[in-house]
C-alpha positions in Angstrom: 22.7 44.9 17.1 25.1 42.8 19.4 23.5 39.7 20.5 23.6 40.6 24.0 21.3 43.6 23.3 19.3 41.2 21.5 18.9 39.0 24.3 18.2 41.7 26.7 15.2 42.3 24.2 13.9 38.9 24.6 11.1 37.9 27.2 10.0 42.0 27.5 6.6 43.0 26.0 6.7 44.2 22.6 6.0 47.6 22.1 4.7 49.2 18.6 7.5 49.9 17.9 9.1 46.3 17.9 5.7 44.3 15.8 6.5 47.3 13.2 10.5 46.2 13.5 8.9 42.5 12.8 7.5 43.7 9.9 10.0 45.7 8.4 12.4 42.7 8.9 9.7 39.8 7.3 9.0 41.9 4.7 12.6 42.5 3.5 13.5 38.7 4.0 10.6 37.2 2.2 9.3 40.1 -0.3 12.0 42.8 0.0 10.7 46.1 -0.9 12.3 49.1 -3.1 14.0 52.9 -1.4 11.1 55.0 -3.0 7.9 52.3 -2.3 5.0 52.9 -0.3 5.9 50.4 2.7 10.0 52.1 3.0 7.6 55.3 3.3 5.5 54.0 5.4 8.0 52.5 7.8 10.7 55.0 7.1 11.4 55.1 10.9 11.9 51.7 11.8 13.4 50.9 8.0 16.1 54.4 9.1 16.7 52.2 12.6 17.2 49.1 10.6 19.3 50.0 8.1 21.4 51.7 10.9 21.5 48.7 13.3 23.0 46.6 10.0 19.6 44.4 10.2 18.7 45.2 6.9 20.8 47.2 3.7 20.5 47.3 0.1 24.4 46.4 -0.2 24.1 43.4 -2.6 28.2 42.6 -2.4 31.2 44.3 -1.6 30.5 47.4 -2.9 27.9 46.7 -4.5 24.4 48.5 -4.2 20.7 48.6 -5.2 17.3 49.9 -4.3 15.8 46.9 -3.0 16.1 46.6 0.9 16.5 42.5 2.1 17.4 41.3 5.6 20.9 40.8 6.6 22.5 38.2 8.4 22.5 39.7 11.5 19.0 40.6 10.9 17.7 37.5 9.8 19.3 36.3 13.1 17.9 38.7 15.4 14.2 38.1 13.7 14.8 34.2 14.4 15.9 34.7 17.6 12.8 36.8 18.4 10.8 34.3 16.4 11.7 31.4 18.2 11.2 32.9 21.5 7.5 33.6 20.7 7.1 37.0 20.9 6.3 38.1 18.3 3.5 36.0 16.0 5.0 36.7 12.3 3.0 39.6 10.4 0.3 38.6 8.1 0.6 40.2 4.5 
């Protein structure tokens, strides 16, 4: 996601869609979760739109992989960025 897209994002009303993003995103920043648990199936929608937006991967190093999703650096960006405009309050888990 560029950072213009992110900041057309800001100051709209959050949908379903974007709390579930929220979660996704906390979750793989302060927990992480693995390919094949319950939350990815769960959220497999918004973790498929994640992981194709570059927000969140399981690359651990230049080709390098595991099974554990964790945010990115773009992601952990965007999810500040929405964070710090207050839209979104931060999931409770």
């Amino acid at each position: 996601m560029t950072q213009s897209s992110a900041s057309e994002l800001i100051g709209q009303q959050p949908t379903k869609e974007d709390a579930e993003a929220v979660t996704v995103l906390c979750q793989a920043h302060f927990k992480g979760f693995t390919t094949k648990s319950e939350f990815a199936r769960r959220h497999a929608d918004t973790v498929a739109m994640l992981t194709r937006c570059g927000l969140i991967s399981t690359e651990i190093g230049r080709n390098t992989w595991t099974n554990i999703f964790k945010i990115t650096a773009e992601g952990l960006q965007y999810l500040e960025d929405l964070l710090e405009e207050s839209i979104y309050e931060p999931p409770v888990n």
